[in-house]
C-alpha positions as CSV (number, residue, x, y, z in Angstrom):
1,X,5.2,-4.7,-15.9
2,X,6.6,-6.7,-13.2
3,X,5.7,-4.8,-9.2
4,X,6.9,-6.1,-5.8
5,X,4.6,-4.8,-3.3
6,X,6.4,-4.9,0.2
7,X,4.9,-3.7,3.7
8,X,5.3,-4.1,7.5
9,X,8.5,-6.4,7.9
10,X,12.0,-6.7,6.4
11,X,12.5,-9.5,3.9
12,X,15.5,-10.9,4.7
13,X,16.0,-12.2,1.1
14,X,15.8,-8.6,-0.2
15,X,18.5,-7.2,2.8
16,X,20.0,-9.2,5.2
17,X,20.9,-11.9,2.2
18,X,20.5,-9.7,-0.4
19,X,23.1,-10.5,-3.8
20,X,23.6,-7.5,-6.7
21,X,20.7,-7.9,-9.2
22,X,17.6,-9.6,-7.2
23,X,15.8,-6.5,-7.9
24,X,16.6,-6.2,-11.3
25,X,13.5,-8.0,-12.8
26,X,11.1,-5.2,-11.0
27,X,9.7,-2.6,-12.9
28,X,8.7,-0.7,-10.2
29,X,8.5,-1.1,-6.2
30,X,5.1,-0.3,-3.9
31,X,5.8,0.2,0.2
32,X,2.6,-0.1,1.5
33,X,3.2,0.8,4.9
34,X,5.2,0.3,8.4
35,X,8.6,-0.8,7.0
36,X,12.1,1.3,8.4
37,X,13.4,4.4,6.7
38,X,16.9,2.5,6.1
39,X,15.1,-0.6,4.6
40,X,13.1,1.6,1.8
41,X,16.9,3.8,1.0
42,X,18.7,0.1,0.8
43,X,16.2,-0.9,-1.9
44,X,15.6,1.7,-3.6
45,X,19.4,2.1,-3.7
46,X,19.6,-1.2,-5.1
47,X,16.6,-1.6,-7.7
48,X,16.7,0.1,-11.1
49,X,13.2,1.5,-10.5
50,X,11.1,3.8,-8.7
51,X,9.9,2.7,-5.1
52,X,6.4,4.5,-4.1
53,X,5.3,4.5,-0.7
54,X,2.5,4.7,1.6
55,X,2.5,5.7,5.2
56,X,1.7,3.0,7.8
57,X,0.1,3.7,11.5
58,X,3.5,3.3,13.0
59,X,5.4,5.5,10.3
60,X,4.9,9.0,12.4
61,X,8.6,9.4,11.6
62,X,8.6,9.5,8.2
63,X,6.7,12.6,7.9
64,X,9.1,14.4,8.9
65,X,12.2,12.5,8.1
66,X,11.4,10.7,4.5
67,X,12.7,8.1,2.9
68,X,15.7,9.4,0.4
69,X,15.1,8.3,-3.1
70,X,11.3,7.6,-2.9
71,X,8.5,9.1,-3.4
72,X,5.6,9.3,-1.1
73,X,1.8,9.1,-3.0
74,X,0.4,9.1,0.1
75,X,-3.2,11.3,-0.3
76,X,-1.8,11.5,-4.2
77,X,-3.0,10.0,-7.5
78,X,0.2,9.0,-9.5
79,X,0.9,8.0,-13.2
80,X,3.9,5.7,-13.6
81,X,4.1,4.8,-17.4
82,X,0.1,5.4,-17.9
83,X,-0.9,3.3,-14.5
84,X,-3.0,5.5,-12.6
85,X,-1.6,4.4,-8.7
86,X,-3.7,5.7,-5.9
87,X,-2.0,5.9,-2.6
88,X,-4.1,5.9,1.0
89,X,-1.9,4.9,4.0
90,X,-2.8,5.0,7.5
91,X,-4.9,2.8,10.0
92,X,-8.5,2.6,11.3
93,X,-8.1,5.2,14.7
94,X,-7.8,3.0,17.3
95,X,-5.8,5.4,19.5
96,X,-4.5,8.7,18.6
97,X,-1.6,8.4,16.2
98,X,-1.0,10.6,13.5
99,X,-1.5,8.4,10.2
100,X,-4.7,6.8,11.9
101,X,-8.2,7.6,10.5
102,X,-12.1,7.5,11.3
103,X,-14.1,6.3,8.3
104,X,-15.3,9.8,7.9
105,X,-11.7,10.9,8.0
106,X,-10.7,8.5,5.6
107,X,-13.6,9.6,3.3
108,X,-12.8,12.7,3.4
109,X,-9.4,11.9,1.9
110,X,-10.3,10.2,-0.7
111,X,-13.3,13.1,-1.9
112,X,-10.7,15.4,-2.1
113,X,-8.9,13.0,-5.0
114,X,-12.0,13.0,-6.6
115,X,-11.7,15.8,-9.3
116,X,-8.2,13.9,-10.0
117,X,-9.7,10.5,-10.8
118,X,-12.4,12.1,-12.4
119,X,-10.1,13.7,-14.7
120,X,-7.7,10.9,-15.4
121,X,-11.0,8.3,-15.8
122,X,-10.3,6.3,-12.3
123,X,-7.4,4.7,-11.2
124,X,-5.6,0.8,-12.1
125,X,-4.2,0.3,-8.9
126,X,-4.7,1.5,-5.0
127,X,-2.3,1.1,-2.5
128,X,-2.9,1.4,1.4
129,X,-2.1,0.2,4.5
130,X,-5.2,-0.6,6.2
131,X,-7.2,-3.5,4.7
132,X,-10.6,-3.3,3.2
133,X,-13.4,-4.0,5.7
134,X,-15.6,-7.0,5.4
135,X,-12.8,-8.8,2.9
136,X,-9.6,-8.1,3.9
137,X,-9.8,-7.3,7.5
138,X,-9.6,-8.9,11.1
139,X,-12.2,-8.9,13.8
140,X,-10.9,-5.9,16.1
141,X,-10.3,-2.1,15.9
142,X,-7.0,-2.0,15.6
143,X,-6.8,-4.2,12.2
144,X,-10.3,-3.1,10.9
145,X,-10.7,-1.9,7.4
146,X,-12.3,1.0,5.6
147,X,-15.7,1.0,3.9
148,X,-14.9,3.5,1.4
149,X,-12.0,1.3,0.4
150,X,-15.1,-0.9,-0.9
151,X,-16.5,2.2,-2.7
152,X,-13.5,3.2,-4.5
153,X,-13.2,-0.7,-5.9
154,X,-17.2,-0.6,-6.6
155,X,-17.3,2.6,-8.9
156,X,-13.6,2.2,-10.4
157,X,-13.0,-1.3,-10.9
158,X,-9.0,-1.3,-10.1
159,X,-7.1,-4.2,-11.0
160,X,-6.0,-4.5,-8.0
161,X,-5.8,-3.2,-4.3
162,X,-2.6,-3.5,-2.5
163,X,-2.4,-3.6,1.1
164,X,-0.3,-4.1,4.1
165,X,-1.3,-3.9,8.3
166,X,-2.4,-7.8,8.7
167,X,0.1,-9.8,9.2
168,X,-0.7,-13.1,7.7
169,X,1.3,-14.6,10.3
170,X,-1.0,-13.5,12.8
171,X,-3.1,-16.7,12.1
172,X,-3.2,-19.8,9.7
173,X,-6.1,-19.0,7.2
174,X,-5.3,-15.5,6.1
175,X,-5.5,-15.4,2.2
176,X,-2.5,-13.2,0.6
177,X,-5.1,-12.7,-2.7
178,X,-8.6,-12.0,-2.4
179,X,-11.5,-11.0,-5.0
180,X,-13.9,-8.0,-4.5
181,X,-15.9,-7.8,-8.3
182,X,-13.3,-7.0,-11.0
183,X,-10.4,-6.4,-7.9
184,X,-7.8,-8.2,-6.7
185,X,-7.5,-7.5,-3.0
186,X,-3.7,-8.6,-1.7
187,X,-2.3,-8.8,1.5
188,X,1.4,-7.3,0.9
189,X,2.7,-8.3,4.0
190,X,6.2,-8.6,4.0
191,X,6.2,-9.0,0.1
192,X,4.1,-10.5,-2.9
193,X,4.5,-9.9,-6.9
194,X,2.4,-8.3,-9.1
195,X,2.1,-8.3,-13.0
196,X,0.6,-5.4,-14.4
């Protein structure tokens, strides 16, 4: 299975120059985060698969007025052809927007999925919008990442954890992959492929 993981900025190659069938070749489409309600309709307009989606610190609007055609998985485990997909958007709380979390808060979130990956034996992939802290991260509160992000990868052992929030342009050595144990940790800003 062939995923495009998108988050935080318009690619221009997917929208502004966008030509019928460049989507074609994705099975399925992950929005982790921050990206414009009219951006998510366009490509999920255009792609012949589902687009799942994640709520960023800045995507207070959404909650209200949702993307048409997608579906949200944010605080939801989700089975797309037998890939268990966990979805945890939001930011470290660095002031007080909606889709910004504590660790506690953030904890709490994910101990409410519990009895769900209990009973579906964990979860293959986890999409949020904050980075993980200590591998993914930056250096100050508004970009930090969320211990229990660690956790989750520690006792499940995901293929991978998809992520948007750092913008790799906002300096010259940030990685788009990283490993944590068995889990590929990547930066989704603006957009990177994953094969599944």
């Amino acid at each position: 299975m062939k995923i495009l993981a998108l988050s935080d900025e318009k690619v221009k190659y997917f929208y502004d120059y966008y030509q019928p069938g460049r989507l074609k070749e994705y099975d399925l489409i992950l929005a982790c985060g921050d990206l414009p309600k009219n951006y998510l309709e366009f490509i999920v307009t255009m792609a012949n698969c589902p687009v799942l989606y994640v709520h960023g610190n800045h995507d207070d609007r959404l909650l209200t007025d949702p993307p048409e055609g997608c579906t949200c998985i944010d605080g939801e485990l989700f089975i797309y052809k037998g890939i268990r997909i966990l979805g945890l958007g939001g930011s470290y709380r660095y002031n007080n927007g909606i889709n910004m979390y504590t660790e506690e808060e953030m904890t709490r979130r994910i101990k409410k999925l519990m009895l769900k990956l209990w009973w579906h034996k964990g979860v293959d992939l986890i999409v949020t919008h904050a980075a993980v802290k200590d591998v993914s991260d930056l250096n100050n509160i508004s970009h930090r990442g969320f211990e229990c992000f660690r956790d989750l990868m520690d006792k499940y052992e995901p293929k991978y954890l998809v992520h948007g929030h750092v913008h790799r342009n906002y300096g010259p050595n940030i990685p788009q992959v990283r490993m944590y144990g068995e889990t590929k940790v990547v930066n989704a800003f603006e957009y990177c492929v994953l094969e599944f």
